[in-house]
C-alpha positions in Angstrom: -28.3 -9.4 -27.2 -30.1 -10.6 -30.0 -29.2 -9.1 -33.4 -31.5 -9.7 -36.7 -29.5 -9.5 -39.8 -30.3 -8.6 -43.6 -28.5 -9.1 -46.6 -26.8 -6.1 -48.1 -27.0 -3.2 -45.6 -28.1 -2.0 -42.4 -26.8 -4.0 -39.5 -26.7 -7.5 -39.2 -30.7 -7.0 -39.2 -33.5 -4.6 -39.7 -35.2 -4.9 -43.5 -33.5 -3.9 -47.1 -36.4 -1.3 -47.4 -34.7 0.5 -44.0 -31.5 0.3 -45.7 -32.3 1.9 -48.9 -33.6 4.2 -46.6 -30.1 5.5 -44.7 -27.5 4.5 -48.0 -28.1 8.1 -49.7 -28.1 9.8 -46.2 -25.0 7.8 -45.3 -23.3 8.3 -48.9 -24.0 12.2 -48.6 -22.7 11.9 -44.8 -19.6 10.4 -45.8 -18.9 12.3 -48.8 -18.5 15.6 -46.9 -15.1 16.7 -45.8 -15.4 15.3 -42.3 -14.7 17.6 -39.4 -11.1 16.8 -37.3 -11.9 13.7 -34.4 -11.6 15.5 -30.6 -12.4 14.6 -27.4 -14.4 18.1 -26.4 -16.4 18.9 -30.0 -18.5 16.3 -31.8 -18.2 16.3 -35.6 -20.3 15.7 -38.4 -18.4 12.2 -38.7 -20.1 10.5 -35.5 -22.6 8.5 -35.7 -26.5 10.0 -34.8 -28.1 9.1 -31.3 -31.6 7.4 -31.3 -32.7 8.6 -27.5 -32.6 12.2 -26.4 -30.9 11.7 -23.6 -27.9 10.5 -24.8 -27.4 13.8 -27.3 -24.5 15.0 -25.8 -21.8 18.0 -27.5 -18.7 16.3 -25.9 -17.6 12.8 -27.8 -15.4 10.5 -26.5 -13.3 8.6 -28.8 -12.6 5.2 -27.1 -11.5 2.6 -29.8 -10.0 2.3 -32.8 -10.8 -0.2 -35.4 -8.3 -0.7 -37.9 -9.7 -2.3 -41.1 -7.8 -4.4 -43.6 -5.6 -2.7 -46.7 -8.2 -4.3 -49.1 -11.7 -3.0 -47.1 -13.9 -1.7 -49.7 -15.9 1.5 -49.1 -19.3 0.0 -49.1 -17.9 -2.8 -46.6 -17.0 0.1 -44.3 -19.9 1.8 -45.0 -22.1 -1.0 -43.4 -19.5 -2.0 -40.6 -20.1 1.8 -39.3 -24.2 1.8 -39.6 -23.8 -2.0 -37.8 -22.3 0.1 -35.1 -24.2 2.8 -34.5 -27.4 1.1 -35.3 -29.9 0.6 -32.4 -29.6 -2.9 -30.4 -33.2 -3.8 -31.7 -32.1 -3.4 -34.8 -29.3 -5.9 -34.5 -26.5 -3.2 -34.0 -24.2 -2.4 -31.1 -25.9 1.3 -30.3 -22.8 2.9 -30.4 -21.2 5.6 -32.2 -18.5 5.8 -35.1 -16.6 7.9 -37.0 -15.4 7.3 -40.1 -12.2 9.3 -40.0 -11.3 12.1 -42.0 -10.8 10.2 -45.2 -14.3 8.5 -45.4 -12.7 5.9 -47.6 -10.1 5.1 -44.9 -8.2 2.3 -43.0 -9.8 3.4 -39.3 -12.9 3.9 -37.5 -13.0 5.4 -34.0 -15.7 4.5 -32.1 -17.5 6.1 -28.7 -20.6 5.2 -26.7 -23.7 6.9 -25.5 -24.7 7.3 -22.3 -27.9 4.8 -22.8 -25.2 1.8 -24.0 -22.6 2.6 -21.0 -25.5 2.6 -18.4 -27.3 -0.5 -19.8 -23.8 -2.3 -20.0 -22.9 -1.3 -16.3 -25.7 -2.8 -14.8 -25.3 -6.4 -17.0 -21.6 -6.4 -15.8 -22.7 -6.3 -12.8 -20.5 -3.2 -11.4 -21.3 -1.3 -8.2 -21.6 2.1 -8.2 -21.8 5.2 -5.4 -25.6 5.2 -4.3 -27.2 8.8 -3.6 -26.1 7.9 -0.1 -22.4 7.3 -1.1 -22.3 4.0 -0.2 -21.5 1.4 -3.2 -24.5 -0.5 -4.4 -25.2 -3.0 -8.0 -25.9 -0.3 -10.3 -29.6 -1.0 -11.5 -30.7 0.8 -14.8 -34.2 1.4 -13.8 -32.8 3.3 -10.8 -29.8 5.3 -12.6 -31.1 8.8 -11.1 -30.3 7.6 -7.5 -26.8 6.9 -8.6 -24.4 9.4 -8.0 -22.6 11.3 -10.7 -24.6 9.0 -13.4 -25.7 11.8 -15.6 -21.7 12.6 -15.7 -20.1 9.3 -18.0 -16.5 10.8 -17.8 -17.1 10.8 -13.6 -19.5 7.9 -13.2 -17.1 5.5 -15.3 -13.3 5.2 -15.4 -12.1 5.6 -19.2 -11.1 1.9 -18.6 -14.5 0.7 -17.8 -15.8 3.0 -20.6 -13.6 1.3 -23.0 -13.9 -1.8 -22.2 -17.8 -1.1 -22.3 -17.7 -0.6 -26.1 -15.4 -3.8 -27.1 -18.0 -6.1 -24.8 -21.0 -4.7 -26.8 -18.8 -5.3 -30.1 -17.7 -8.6 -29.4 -21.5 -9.4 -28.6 -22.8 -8.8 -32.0 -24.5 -11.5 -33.6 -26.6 -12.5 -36.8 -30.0 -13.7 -36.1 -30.4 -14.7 -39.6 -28.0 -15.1 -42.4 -26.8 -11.8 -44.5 -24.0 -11.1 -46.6 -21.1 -8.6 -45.6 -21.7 -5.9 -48.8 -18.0 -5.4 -50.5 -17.4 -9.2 -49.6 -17.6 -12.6 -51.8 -20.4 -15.6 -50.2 -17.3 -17.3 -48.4 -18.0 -14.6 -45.7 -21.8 -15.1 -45.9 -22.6 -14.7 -41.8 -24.5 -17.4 -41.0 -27.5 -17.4 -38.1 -26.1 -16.6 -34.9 -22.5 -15.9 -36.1 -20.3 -14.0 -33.7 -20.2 -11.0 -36.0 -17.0 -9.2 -34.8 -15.5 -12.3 -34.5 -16.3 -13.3 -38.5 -15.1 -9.4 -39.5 -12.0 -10.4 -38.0 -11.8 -13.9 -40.1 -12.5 -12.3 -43.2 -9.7 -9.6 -43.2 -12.1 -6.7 -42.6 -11.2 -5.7 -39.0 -7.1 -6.1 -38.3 -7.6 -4.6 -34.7 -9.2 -3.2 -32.5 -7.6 -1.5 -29.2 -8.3 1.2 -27.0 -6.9 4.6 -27.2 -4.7 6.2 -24.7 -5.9 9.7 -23.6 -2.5 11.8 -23.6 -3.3 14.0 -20.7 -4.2 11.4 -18.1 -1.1 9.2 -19.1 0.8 12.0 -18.2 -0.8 12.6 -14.9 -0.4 9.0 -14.5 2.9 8.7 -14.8 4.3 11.4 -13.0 2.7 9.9 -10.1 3.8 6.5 -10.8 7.1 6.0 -12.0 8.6 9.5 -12.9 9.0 11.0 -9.4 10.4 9.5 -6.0 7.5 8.6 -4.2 7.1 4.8 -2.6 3.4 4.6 -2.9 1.7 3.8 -6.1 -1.3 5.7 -7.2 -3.5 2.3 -7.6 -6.5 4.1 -7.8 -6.1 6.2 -10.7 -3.8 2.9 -12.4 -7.6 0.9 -12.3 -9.5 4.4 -13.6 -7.2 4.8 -16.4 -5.9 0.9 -16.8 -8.7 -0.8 -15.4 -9.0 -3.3 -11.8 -7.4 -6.7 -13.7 -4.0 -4.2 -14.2 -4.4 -2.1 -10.8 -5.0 -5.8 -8.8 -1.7 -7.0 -10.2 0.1 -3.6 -9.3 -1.2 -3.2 -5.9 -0.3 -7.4 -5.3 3.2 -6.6 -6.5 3.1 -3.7 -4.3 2.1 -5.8 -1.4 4.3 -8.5 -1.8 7.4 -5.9 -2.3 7.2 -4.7 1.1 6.2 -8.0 2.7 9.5 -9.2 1.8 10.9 -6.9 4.3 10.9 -9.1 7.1 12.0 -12.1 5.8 14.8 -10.1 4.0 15.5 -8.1 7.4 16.0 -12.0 9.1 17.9 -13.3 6.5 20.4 -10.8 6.9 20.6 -11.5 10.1 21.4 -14.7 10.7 23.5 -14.3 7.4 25.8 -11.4 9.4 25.6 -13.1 13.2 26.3 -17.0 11.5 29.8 -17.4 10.6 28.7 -21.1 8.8 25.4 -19.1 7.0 28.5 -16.7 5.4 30.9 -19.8 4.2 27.5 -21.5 2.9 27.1 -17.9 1.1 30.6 -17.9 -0.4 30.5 -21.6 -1.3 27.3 -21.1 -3.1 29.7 -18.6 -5.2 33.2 -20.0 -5.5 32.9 -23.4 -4.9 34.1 -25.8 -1.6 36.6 -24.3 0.5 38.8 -26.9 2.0 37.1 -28.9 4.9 34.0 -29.0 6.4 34.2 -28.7 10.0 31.0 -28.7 11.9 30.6 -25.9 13.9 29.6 -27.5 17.6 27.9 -24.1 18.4 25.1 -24.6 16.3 24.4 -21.4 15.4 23.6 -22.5 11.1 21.3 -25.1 12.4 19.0 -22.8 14.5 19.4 -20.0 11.8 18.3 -22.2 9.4 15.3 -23.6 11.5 14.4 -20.2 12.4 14.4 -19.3 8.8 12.1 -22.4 7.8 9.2 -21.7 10.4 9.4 -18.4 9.5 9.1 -18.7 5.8 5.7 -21.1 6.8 4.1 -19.0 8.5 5.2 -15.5 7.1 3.6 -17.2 3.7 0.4 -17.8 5.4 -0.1 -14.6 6.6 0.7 -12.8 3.8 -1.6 -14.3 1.6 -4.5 -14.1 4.2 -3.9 -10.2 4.7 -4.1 -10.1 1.0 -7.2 -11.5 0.6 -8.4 -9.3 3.3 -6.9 -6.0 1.0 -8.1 -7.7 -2.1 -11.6 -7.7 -0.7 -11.0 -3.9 0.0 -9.9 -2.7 -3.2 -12.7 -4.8 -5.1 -15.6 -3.2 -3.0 -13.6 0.6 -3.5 -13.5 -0.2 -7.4 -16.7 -1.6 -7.5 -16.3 -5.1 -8.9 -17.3 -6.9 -5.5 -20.9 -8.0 -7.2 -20.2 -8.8 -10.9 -22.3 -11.2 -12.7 -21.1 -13.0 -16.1 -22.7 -16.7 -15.8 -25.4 -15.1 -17.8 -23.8 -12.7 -20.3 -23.3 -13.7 -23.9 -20.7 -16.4 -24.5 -17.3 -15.3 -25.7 -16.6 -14.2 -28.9 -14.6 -17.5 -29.3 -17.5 -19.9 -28.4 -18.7 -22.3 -31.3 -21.4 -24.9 -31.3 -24.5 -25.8 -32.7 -27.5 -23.3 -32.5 -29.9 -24.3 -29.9 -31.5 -22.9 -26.8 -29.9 -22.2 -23.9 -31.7 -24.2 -21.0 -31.1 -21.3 -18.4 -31.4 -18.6 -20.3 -33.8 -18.9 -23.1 -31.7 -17.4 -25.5 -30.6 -18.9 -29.0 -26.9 -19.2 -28.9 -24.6 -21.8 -30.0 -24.4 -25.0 -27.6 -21.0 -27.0 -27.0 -21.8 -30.5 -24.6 -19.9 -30.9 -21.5 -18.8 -34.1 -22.6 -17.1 -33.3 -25.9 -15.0 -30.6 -23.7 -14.0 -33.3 -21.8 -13.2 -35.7 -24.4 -11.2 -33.0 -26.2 -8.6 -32.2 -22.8 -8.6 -35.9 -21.7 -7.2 -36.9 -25.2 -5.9 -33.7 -26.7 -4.6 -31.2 -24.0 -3.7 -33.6 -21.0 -1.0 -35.6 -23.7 0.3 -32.5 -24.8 0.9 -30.7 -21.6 2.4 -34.3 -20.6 4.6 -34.3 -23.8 6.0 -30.5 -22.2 6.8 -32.1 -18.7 8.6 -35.2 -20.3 10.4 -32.3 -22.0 11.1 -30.6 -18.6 12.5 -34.0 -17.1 14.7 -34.1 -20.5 16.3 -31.0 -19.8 16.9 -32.0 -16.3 18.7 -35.0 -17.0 20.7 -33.1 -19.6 21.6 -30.1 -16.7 22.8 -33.5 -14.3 24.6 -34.2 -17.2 26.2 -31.3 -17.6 27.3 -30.7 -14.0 28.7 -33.7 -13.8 30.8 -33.4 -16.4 31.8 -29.6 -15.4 32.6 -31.1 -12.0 34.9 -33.8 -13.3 36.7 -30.7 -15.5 37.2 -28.5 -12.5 39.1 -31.3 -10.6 41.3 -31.7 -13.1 42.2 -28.1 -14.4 41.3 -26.5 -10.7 41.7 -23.5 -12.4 39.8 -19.2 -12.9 38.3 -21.1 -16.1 37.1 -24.2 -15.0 35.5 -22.4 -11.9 33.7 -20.2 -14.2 32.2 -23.3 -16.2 30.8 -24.7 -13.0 28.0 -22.2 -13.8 27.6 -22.9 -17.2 24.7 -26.0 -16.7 23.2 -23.8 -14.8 22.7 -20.5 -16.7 21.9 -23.6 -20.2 19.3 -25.0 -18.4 17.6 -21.9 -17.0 18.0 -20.3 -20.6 16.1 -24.1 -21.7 13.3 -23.5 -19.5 12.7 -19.5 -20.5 12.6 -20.7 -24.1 10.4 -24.0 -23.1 8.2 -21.8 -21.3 7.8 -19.0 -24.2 6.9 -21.8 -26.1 4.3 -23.9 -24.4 2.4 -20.6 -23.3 1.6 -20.5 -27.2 0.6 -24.2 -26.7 -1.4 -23.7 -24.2 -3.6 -20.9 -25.5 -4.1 -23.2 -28.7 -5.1 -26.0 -26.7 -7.8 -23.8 -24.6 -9.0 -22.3 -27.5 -10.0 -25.8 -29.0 -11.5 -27.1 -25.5 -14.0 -24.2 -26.2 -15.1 -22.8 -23.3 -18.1 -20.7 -22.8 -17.1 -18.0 -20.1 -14.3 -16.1 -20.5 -13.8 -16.8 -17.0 -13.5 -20.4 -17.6 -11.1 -20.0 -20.4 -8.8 -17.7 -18.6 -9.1 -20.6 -15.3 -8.0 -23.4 -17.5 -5.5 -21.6 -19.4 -4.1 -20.5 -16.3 -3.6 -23.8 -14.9 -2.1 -25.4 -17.6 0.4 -22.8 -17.1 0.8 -23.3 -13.8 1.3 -27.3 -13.9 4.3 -26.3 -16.5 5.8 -23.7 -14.3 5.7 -25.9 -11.5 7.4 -28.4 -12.7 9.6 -26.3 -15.0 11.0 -24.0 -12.7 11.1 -26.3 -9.3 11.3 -29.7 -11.2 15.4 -29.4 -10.6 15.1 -28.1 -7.2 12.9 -30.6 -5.7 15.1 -33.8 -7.4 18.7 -32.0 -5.8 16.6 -31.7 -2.3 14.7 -34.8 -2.2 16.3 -37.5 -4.2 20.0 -36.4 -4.5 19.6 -34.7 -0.7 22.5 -32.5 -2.3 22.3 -29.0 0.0 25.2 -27.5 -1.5 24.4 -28.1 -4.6 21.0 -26.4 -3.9 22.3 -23.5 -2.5 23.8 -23.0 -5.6 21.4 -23.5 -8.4 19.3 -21.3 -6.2 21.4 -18.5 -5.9 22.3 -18.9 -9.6 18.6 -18.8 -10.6 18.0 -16.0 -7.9 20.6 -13.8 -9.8 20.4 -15.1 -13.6 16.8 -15.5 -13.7 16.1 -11.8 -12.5 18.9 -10.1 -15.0 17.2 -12.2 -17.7 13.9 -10.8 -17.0 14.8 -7.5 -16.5 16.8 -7.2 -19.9 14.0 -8.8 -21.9 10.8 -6.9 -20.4 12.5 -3.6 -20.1 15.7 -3.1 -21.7 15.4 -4.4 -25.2 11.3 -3.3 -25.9 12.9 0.0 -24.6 15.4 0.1 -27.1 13.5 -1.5 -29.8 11.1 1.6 -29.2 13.6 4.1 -28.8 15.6 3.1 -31.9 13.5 2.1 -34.9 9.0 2.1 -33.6 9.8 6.3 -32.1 11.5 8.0 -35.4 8.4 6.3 -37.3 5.8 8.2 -34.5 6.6 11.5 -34.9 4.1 14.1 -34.3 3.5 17.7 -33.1 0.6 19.1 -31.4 -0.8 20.5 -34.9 -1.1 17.3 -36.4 -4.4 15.9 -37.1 -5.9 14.0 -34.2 -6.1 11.0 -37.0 -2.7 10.7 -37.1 -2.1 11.0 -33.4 -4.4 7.5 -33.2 -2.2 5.9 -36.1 0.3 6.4 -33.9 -1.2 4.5 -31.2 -1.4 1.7 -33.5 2.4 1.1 -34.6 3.1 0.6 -30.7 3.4 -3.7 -30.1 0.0 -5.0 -28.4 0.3 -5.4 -24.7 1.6 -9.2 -23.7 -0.9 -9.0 -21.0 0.1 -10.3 -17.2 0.7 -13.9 -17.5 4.3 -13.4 -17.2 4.4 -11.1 -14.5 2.3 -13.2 -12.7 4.6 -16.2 -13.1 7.5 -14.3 -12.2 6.1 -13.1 -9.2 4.7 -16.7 -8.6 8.0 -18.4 -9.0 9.5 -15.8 -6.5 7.5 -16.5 -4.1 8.5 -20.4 -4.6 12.0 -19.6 -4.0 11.3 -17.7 -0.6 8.7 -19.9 0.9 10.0 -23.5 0.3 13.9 -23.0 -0.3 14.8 -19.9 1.8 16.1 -22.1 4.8 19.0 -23.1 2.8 20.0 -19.5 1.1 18.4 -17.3 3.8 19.2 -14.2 1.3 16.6 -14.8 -0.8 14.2 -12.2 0.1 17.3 -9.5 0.3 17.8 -10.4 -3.7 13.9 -10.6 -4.5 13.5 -7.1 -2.6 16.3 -5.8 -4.7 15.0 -7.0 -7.7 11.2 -5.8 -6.9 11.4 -2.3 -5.8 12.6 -2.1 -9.7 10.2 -4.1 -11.0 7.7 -1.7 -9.7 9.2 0.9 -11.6 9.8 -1.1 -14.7 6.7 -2.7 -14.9 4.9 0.8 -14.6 6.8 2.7 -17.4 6.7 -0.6 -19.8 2.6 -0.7 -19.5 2.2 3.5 -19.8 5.7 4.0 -22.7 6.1 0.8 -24.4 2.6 -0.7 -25.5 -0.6 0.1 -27.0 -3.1 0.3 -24.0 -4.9 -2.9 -23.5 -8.4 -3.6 -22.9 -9.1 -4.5 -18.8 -12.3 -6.9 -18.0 -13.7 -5.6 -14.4 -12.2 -8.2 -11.9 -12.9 -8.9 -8.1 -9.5 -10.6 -7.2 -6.9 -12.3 -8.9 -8.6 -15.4 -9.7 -6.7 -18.7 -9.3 -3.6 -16.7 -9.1 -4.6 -16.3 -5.7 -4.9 -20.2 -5.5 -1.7 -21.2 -6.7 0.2 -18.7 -4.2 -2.5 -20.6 -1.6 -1.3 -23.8 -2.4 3.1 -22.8 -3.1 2.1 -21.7 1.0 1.3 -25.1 1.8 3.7 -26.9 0.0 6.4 -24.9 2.1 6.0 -26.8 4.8 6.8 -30.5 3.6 9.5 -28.7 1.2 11.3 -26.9 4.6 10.6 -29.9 7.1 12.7 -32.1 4.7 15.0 -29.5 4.3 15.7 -29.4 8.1 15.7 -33.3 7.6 18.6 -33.4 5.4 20.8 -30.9 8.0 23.9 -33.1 9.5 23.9 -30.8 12.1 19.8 -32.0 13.2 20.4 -35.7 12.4 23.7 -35.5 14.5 21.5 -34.0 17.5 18.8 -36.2 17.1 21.2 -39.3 17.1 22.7 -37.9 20.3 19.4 -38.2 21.8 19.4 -42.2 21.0 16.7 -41.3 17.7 17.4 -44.1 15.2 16.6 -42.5 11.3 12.5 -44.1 11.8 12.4 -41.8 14.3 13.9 -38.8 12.9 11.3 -39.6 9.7 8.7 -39.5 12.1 9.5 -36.4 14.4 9.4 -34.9 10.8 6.3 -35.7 9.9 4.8 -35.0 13.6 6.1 -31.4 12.7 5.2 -30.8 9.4 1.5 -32.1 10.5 1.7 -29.5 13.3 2.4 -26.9 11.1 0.0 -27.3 8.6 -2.3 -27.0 11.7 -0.5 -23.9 12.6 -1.6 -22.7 9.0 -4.8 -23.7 8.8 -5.1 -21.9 12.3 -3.9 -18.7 11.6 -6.1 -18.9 8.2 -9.3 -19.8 10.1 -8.2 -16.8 12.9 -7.6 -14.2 9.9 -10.7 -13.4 8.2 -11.0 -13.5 4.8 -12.4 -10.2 4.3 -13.0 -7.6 7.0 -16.4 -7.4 8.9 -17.5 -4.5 7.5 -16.9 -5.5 3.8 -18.6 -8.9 4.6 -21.7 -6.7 5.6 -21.2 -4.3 2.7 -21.2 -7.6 0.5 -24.3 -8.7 1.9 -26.1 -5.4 1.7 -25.6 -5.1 -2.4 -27.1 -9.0 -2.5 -29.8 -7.9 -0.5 -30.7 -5.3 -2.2 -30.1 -6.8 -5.7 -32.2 -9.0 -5.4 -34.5 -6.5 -4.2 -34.8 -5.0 -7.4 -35.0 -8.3 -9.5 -38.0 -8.8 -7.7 -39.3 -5.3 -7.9 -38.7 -5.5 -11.7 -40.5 -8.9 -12.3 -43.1 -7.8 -9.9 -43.4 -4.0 -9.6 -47.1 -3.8 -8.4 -46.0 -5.4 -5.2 -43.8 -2.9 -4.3 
């Protein structure tokens, strides 16, 4: 959207004689004792509507906007008028409310229906037709759209929400103007990103969306509160939005899909006599002499559990894909469109024209983005790894010299330390990881991406190259250069057990008692207190970390089970464990602990869904060397005159097998279901349909 700016009033445009114009009428306005904020009445606070349409006796508080301590009146004064002015005027067409006191540290802001529709159709969401079926909701053709007259019906409060902060965050100077209340450092400059600049300059502190106490209620009686299995995903995206309800209803899907690798590894854990002394060496150490068992029974459990693991990977990530597709269509994010949309509020460059687009917006070349992560972002993220290999050395370290005490002292004490490297090292990568995440945002930031989308996709791999290596860095060196099983076995089973009490104690229990003890004696309230204070409330909760780390978590999990499980087959007992709570924990954390967070519409999980893709395929060349290293497999295949060439080779003749196996049952298991596919293709069709009936409507 293009917003014109002027210097001392209106919005970030329109003329000083149109300003003159509304000060008195907004000085009276706000000079009034201002009615109480609720969800049901509108007050004389709000902010007027320009089209008919939208005149509505039922506002909506969405956001608030917190403004700095040292905000003066007139600076507030313009920031609300630059909402609520019309988008041809250069404002964001919303609506505002001052507060109670109009001289005030909030202002809670709402949409019209005109803004909400207009946004829903340039997010590219899909909507219930007249028909019922789900088509790209098209403004020109709102009547035919079910419900669209109704905005708390037609739009979830978390599309709603989000609505308002994407028409905020897309308000921009056409010229330059001075903030009123402000000194010329803050002067916005020609295509400034307005909110952006606000946010620079101390005026705006936050801005965050406002929980609605009745449906958080509902919500969590269904979700976490009661004793039902099933999750209510659909009302987690209306109220949380599809980014939150995709990660819930993956973690829900996972969960149980660990039920029959975790139902296997039971039992060739209860009907393997070797599988238990493996299990209780893992724990307390050797046990006098290895003596192969002639029976074989470890070997083919452990073989059984390897293939398993492969293929069980494979097919749980193409039956997600086939759910994902589901959910997306059901929530209506199967068609969204952001190439075109406005860059991101971080985006800076030169002014120029925009080659697809026509629009003047600030310009960043290809080539500088690439200069900046070839010799900026790629050292740095190497300088992490080199820090990852540091602490690896230093765990080797360690062990080796724990080892050499427990051989002399053989005692409780010196059995106990045999863990210690261990639980050091694993506490070394938490904190590296806490660290580099903060890193790694820096870094993306100063590639400066356009999309959001892009910026979210490199960010996210930078993470994932330093989990990789950070969390299986150790594992891969004891299994394929130290060919140490045992030792395996039991860093796994200590990172199985530590790793999971760790998370569990820092994501639940202490935000819980951090909230319970010193944030919840400072939020009091009572149903009689003003509806002001009730939203102030809102704002001493911690922001929301977002889902990075439950993605990594769940990400590193599924590590463990798909490329180590053959050598601790109960993995997936300790991850189901461990999940069903999560579940849980995760849900009351997101609805008790934080403020709610904003939720872009989302189709999938993005590369997410690639890295689990490509964990799958690794499996196989992590679980055929695996079986490699088994002296029980090397003793067979040197009974059957196979010199060690040849056992490399029948390997690698099986691992290639596999992978075809893979790429087989991925080819045979569709990505999506037929009739989504034909859904899918019915919205394109009949987008571009009405492109082509807007650009030419006398054809039609």
């Amino acid at each position: 959207m293009i917003k014109e700016g002027s210097d001392e009033g209106g919005g970030a445009g329109g003329s000083s004689s149109s300003e003159k114009a509304q000060q008195p009428e907004n000085e009276t306005l706000e000079g009034k004792v201002l009615g109480k904020l609720s969800a049901t009445t509108i007050g004389p606070g709000w902010t007027k509507v320009n089209c008919p349409c939208c005149v509505s006796e039922r506002v909506e508080p969405l956001l608030l906007v917190k403004l700095g301590e040292k905000v003066r009146p007139e600076t507030k004064r313009w920031l609300i008028r630059l909402i609520g002015a019309p988008q041809k005027d250069g404002g964001a067409a919303l609506l505002a409310h001052p507060g109670e006191d109009a001289s005030g540290d909030i202002i809670v802001v709402s949409a019209p229906r005109c803004t909400l529709l207009r946004a829903t159709e340039e997010l590219g969401l899909c909507k219930p037709y007249r028909n019922r079926d789900m088509e790209a909701f098209s403004y020109n053709d709102r009547d035919n759209f079910k419900d669209s007259d109704n905005m708390e019906v037609f739009l979830t409060l978390a599309e709603r929400q989000y609505i308002v902060k994407y028409e905020l965050d897309g308000l921009r100077a056409q010229r330059d103007v001075r903030i009123p209340g402000l000194s010329d450092d803050y002067t916005l400059q020609n295509r400034d990103n307005i909110w952006q600049k606000l946010g620079s300059a101390g005026v705006t502190k936050d801005t965050f969306p406002l929980h609605n106490p009745e449906q958080l209620k509902d919500l969590s009686e269904a979700w976490y509160s009661g004793n039902q299995l099933a999750q209510p995903l659909d009302s987690v995206n209306g109220y949380f939005g599809s980014s939150v309800a995709f990660y819930f209803s993956f973690l829900d899907f996972y969960t149980w899909s660990l039920l029959p690798p975790a139902v296997l590894g039971l039992s060739i854990t209860y009907f393997s006599g070797e599988v238990q002394k493996e299990m209780v060496e893992s724990v307390s150490g050797p046990q006098g002499t290895n003596v192969e068992d002639d029976s074989g029974p470890a070997v083919s459990g452990h073989m059984i559990q390897a293939v398993f693991s492969m293929l069980w990977s494979t097919v749980v990530m193409e039956l997600w894909k086939r759910r994902s597709s589901s959910l997306s269509y059901r929530w209506g994010t199967l068609h969204l469109a952001e190439r075109f949309a406005e860059p991101r509020p971080g985006f800076h460059g030169d002014l120029g024209v925009n080659p697809v687009t026509g629009r003047v917006e600030p310009l960043f070349p290809e080539w500088q983005r690439d200069l900046r992560m070839a010799l900026v972002s790629v050292p740095v993220v190497g300088l992490f790894l080199g820090l990852v290999v540091l602490g690896m050395l230093c765990f080797y370290w360690g062990e080796a010299q724990v080892q050499h005490l427990h051989k002399d002292w053989d005692s409780l004490l010196s059995q106990t330390l045999l863990y210690m490297p261990s639980v050091l090292h694993i506490s070394y990568t938490n904190m590296l990881a806490t660290v580099y995440k903060k890193v790694a945002q820096s870094l993306t930031e100063y590639e400066n991406h356009r999309e959001e989308s892009a910026f979210q996709k490199h960010l996210t791999a930078k993470v994932l190259v330093f989990t990789f290596f950070n969390y299986f860095a150790v594992l891969f060196h004891i299994a394929f250069f130290k060919q140490d099983v045992p030792l395996l076995r039991k860093r796994l089973g200590s990172l199985l057990i530590v790793t999971q009490l760790v998370n569990q104690v820092t994501e639940v229990v202490i935000p819980f008692l951090v909230d319970r003890f010193i944030s919840a004696p400072h939020r009091t309230e009572s149903e009689d207190d003003p509806q002001e204070d009730k939203f102030r409330n809102q704002s001493t909760l911690p922001a929301f970390p977002g889902l990075f780390a439950e993605y990594i978590e769940l990400l590193v999990q599924f590590g463990y089970l798909s490329l180590f499980s053959c050598v601790y087959p109960l993995t997936a007992v300790l991850l189901l464990i461990n999940n069903l709570t999560e579940i849980r924990a995760d849900a009351y954390k997101i609805c008790k602990l934080f403020r709610k967070p904003f939720s872009p519409p989302v189709a999938n999980m993005g590369v997410w869904q690639i890295a689990f893709e490509v964990l799958s395929f690794v499996s196989v060349v992590s679980n055929c060397w695996l079986l490699l290293l088994s002296p029980r497999l090397q003793q067979l295949c040197q009974e059957g005159g196979m010199n060690s060439t040849d056992i490399l080779l029948l390997a690698v003749l099986v691992e290639h097998v596999l992978i075809l196996v893979k790429v087989i049952l991925a080819v045979l298991i569709p990505d999506e279901p037929d009739w989504i596919r034909k859904k899918r293709e019915h919205i394109e069709y009949t987008s571009m349909q009405a492109l082509k009936q807007q650009v030419n409507p006398a054809a039609f």
